[in-house]
C-alpha positions in Angstrom: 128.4 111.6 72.3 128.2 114.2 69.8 125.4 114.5 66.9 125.7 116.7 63.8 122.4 117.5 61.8 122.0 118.9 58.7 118.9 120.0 57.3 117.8 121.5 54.2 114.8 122.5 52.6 114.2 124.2 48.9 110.6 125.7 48.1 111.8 126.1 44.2 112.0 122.7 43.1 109.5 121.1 45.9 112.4 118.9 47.8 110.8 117.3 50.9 112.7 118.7 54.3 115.3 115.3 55.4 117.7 115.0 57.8 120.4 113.8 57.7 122.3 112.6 61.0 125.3 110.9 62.1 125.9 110.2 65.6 129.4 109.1 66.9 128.9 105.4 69.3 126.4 103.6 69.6 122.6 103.8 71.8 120.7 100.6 73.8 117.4 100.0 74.7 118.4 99.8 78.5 119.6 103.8 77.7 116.2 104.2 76.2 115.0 103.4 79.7 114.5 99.6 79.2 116.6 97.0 80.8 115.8 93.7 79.5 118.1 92.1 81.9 116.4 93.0 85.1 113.0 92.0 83.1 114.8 88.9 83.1 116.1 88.6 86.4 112.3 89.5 87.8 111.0 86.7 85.6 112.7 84.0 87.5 111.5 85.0 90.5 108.3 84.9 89.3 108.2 81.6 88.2 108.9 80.2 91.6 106.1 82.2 92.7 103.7 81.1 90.2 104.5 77.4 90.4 103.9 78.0 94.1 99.8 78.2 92.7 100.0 75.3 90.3 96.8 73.0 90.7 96.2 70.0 88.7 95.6 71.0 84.8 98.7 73.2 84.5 101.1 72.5 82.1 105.0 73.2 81.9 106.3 76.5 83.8 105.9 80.3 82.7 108.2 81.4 80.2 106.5 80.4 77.2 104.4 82.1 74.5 101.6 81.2 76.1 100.1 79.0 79.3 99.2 75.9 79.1 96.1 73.8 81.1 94.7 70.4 80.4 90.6 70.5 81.0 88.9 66.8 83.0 86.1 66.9 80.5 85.2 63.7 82.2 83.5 65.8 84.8 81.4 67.4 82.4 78.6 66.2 80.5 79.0 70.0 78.7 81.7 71.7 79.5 81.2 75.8 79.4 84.7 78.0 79.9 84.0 81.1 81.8 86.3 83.8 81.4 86.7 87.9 82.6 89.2 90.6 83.1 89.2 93.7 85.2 91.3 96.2 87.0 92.0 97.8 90.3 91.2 101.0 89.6 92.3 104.3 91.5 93.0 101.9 94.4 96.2 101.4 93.0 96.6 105.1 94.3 96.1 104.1 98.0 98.7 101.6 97.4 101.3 104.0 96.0 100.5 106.5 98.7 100.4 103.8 101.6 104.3 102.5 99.5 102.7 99.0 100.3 102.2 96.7 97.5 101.8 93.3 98.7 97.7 93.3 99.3 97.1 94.7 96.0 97.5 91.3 93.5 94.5 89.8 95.9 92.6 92.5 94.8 92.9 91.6 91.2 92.8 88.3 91.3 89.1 88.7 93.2 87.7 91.3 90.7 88.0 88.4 88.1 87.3 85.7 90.1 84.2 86.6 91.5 82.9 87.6 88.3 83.4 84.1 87.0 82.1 82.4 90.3 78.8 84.3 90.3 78.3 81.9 86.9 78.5 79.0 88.9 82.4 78.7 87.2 84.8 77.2 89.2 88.1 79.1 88.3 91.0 77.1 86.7 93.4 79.8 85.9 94.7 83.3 86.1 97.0 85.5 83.9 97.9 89.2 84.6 99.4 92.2 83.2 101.5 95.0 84.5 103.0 97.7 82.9 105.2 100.6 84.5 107.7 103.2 83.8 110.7 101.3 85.5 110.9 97.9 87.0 111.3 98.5 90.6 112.4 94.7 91.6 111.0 95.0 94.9 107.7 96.9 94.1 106.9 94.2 91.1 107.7 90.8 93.5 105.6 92.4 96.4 102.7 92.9 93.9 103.3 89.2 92.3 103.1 87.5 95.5 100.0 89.0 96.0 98.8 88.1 92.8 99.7 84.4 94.3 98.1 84.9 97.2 95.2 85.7 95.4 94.9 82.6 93.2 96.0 80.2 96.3 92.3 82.0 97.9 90.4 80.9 94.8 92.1 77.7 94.1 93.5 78.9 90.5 97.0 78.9 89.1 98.8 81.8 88.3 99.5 80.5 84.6 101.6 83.5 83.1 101.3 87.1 82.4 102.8 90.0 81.0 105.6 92.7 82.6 105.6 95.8 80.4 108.4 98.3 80.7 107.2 101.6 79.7 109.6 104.5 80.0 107.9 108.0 80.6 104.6 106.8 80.5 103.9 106.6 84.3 104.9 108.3 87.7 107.9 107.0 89.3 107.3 103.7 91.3 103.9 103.8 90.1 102.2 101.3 87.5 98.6 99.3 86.4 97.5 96.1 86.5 94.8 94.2 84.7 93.6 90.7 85.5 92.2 87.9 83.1 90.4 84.8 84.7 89.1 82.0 83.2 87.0 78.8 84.7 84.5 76.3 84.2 81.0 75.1 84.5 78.7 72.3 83.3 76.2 73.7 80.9 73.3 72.5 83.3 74.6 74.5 86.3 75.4 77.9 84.3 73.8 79.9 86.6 72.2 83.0 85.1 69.1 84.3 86.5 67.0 82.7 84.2 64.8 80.9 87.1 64.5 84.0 89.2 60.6 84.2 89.9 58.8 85.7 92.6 58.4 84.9 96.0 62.2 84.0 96.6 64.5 84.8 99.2 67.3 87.1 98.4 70.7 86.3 100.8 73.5 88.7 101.2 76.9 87.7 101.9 79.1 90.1 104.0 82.3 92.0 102.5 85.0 93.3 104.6 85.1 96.8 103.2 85.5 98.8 100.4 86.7 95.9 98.4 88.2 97.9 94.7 85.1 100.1 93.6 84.1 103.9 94.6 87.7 104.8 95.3 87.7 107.9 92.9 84.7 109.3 95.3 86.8 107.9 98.4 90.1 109.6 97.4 88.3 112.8 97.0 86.3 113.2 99.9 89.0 111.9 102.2 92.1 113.5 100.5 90.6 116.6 99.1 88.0 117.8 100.5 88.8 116.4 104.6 92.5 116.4 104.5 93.0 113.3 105.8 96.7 112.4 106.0 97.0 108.5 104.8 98.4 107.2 108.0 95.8 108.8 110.1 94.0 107.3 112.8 90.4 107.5 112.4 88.4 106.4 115.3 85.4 105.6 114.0 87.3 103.1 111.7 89.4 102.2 114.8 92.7 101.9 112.3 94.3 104.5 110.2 92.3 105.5 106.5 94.8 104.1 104.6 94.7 100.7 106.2 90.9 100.7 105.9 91.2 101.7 102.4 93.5 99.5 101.7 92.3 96.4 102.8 92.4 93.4 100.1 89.0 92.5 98.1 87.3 89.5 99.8 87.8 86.1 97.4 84.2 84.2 97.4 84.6 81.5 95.0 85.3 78.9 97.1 81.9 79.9 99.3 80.2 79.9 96.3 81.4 76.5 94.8 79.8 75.2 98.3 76.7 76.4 97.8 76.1 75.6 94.8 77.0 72.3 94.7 73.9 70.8 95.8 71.4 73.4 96.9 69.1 75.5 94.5 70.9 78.9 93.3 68.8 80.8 90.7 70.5 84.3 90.8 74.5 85.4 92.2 75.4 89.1 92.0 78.9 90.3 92.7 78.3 93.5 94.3 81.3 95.5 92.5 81.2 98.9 90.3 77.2 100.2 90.4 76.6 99.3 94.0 73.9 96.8 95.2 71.5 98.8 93.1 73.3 98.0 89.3 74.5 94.8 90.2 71.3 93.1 91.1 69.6 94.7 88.6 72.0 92.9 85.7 70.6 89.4 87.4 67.0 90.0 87.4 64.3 89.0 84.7 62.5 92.0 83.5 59.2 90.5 85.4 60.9 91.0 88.7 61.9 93.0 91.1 64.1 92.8 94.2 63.0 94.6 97.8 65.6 94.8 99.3 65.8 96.3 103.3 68.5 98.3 104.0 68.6 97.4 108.0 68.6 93.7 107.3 72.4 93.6 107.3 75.5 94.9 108.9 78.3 97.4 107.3 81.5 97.9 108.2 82.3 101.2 109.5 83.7 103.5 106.4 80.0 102.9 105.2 78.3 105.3 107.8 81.9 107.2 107.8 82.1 108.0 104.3 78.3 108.8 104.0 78.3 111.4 107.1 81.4 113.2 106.5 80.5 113.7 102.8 76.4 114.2 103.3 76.3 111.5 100.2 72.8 110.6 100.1 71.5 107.0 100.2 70.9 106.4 96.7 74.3 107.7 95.6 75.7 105.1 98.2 73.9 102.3 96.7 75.0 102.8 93.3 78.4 103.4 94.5 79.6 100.8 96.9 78.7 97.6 98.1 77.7 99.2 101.8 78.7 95.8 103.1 77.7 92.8 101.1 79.8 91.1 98.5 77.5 88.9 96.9 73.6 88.5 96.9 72.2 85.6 96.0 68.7 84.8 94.8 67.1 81.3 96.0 63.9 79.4 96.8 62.9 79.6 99.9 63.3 76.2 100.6 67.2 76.3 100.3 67.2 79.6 102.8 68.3 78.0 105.6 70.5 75.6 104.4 72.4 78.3 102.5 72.6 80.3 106.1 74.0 76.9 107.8 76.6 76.2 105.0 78.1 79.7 105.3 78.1 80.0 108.3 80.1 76.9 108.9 82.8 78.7 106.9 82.6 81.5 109.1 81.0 83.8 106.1 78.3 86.3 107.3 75.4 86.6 105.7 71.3 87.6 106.2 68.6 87.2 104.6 67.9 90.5 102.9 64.9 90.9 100.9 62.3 89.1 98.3 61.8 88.6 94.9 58.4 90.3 93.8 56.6 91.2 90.5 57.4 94.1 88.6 55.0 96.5 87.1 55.9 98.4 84.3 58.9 100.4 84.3 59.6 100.1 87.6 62.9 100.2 89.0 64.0 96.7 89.5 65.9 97.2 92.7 64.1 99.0 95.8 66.0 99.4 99.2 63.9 100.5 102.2 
């Protein structure tokens, strides 16, 4: 291919500088760095992925302009849709570093879908958008299937998304994800904090990790300033950091749907960016305030790890990580025990954590002792 340019320019009579080119064959967009035909090809496996989620509501197959779902409004008497979107974050980075990409999708799915639940929403669907540099057919199918994976947890189909091809923009075999979730909820059983009031019982359910927030703080205390290699064993954690690290975001929204179907709910936090201390705060009625007692449940390991090998101090760990409970939910005291009972029959850990008292002034809603 050859290209011959010409350019010329006069300052006397004020002619604009033009080019002028003329470039012997032709140029594609898969030369550009684009190849619509894998795109293609990747598609169709996708759709026998997604239809693998398919619940009742979902209409037609992906490969449309848009998703289609039919909502029962017969089991409504005011039907509320409940929708969010959210990320991975610099998890994505353990991922790349670990090459292992098939954990990640159930981390996106449950950033969403515990946002949603914490409403009382029950999801219905679940769309998601990845962009990279070059389609990597093996990388994209691995992070698909766990999108799938995800949305089989939460009982939610996997209804369509978006597979951007984005030449230059990103690392090789590297790429982002975002998530979009929407459910529903009966206008009567939106639950919002509205009916917090002191004297209640605060219950914490257990999370299995890190779950997808505080990894900017994780990668650089483990990777910069301890030199930890990825694959290496730590015996405190008894399993290698990146396997810890890696480990996919706990899915709740079927825990929840059970214990709020009949029992009395008046607060759910999901315990996510901001720690136990921001995320309970967003639920609680400027009269109250939540006590909360640090000792009350147990962590998982890379808690006390993390902590001691970077000297972070307690506060900073509250607002940073979920130091081992997912969700906390705020209830009479009455329904305590039947909360306990119902998740533990579904093998989910939780404790009773704390009360509900009255604020004064501008106190800091959240206090853990």
């Amino acid at each position: 291919m050859s290209v011959i340019v010409k350019i010329a320019k006069s300052y006397d009579n004020k002619k604009l500088l033009f080019a002028e080119g003329i470039m012997e064959g032709s140029i594609t967009y898969a030369q550009s760095g684009v190849n619509i035909d894998k795109a293609n090809s990747i598609v169709q496996t996708i759709k026998k992925i997604a239809k693998s989620t398919n619940r009742t509501g979902v209409i037609g197959d992906i490969g449309s302009f848009g998703g289609l779902f039919s909502i029962n409004t017969d089991r409504y008497k005011k039907p509320i849709l409940v929708s969010a979107t959210d990320g991975v974050g610099t998890k994505l980075k353990i991922a790349f570093m670990m090459k292992s990409h098939s954990t990640i999708g159930i981390d996106l799915v449950a950033m969403s879908v515990n946002d949603i639940a914490v409403l009382g929403a029950s999801p219905m669907f679940f769309l998601d958008y990845i962009s990279t540099g070059k389609l990597e057919e093996n990388i994209i199918i691995d992070v698909i299937q766990g999108i799938a994976d995800g949305c089989k947890q939460a009982k939610c189909a996997l209804l369509g998304g978006e597979t951007a091809e984005m030449p230059g923009f990103y690392k090789t075999d590297e790429y982002d994800l975002v998530g979009f979730a929407v459910g529903i909820v009966d206008n009567d059983n939106i639950i919002d904090g509205s009916n917090i009031a002191v004297g209640n019982s605060l219950i914490g359910i257990a999370s299995n990790g890190l779950h997808s927030n505080g990894y900017s703080l994780v990668r650089h205390l483990c990777f910069e300033k301890l030199n930890l290699k990825i694959d290496q064993h730590i015996d405190d954690l008894g399993e290698s950091i990146g396997q810890c690290l890696l480990r996919p975001t706990k899915i709740y929204s079927e825990a929840l749907q059970l214990i709020c179907r009949d029992a009395e709910i008046h607060g759910l936090a999901h315990i996510t960016g901001g720690g136990i201390i921001d995320n309970v705060s967003r639920i609680l009625p400027n009269a109250c305030k939540a006590e909360i007692e640090k000792d009350s449940w147990q962590s998982p390991p890379i808690f006390s790890f993390l902590q001691q090998a970077g000297n972070i101090d307690e506060h900073e760990m509250m607002r940073t990580f979920n130091n081992g409970l997912g969700i906390v939910a705020v209830v009479p005291d009455s329904s305590v025990d039947d909360i306990l009972t119902r998740l533990n029959a579904i093998n989910e850990k939780a404790w009773v954590i704390g009360k509900i008292k009255a604020r004064q002034g501008n106190e800091e809603k959240v206090r853990i002792s």
